[in-house]
N, C-alpha and C positions, 0 to 999 in steps of 0.2 A: 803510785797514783791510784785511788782511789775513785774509780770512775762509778762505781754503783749509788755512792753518795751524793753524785753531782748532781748540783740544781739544774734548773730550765736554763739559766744564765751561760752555764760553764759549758752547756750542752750546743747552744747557739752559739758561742764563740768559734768551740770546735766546727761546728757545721760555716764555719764565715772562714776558718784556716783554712778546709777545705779548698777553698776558694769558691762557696757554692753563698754567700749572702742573702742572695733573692730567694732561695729558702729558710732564710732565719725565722721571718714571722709566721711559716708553717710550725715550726718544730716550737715556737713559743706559744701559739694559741693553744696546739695541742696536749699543750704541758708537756714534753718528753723529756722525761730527767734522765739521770744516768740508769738508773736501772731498766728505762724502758728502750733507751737506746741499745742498752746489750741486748736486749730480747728483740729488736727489730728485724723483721724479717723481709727481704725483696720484695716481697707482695704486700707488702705494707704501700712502701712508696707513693705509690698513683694516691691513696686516699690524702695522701699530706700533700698531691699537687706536683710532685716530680715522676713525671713520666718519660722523660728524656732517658734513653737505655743508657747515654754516657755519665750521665748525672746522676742516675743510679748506679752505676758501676763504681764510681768515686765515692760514692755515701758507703756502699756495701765495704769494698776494701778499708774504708776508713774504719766502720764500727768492727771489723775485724781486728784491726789493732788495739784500738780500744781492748776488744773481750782480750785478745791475748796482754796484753797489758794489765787486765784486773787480776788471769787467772797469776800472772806473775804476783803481782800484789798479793793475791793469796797465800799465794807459798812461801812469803819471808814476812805476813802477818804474824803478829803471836799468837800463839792457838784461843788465848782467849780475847781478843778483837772480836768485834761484832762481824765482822765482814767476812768473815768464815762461816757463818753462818749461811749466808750466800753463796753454794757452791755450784748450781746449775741457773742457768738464765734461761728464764723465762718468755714465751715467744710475746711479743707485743700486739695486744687485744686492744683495738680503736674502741671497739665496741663496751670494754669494760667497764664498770661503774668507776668513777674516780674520786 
């Protein structure tokens, strides 16, 4: 699974399995694809509107499986896959140009 490639789409799904919905259309307005969802970091949260410590807890453990999920992807990618190229995640910048 390939989560660095995911759209905004694949990304609110996940955030709806969670069982967390009513933050779907944070995570779509702000665009958070797969790659910025590995970069997210707990003090991100409150800016997208979840400030609930339980509800961040549930977000956090999730994107945790997620990263470990991609870095598995990694390592039985083919060395020449794009997605190797991607081997550190980057923290997620609300503030970044996009």
């Amino acid at each position: 699974m390939d989560v660095y490639n995911w759209d905004v789409t694949k990304v609110v799904d996940f955030i709806a399995e969670l069982g967390l919905p009513h933050y779907c259309d944070s995570f779509e307005k702000n665009r958070i694809n797969g790659a910025r969802i590995l970069g997210m970091e707990q003090r991100f949260l409150p800016q997208l509107g979840i400030t609930k410590f339980d509800d961040q807890k549930v977000i956090m453990e999730g994107i945790e499986k997620l990263r470990a999920h991609q870095l598995a992807f990694l390592e039985l990618a083919p060395r020449n896959h794009p997605a190797r190229k991607m081997h550190v995640f980057q923290p997620y910048d609300k503030t970044a140009q996009l």
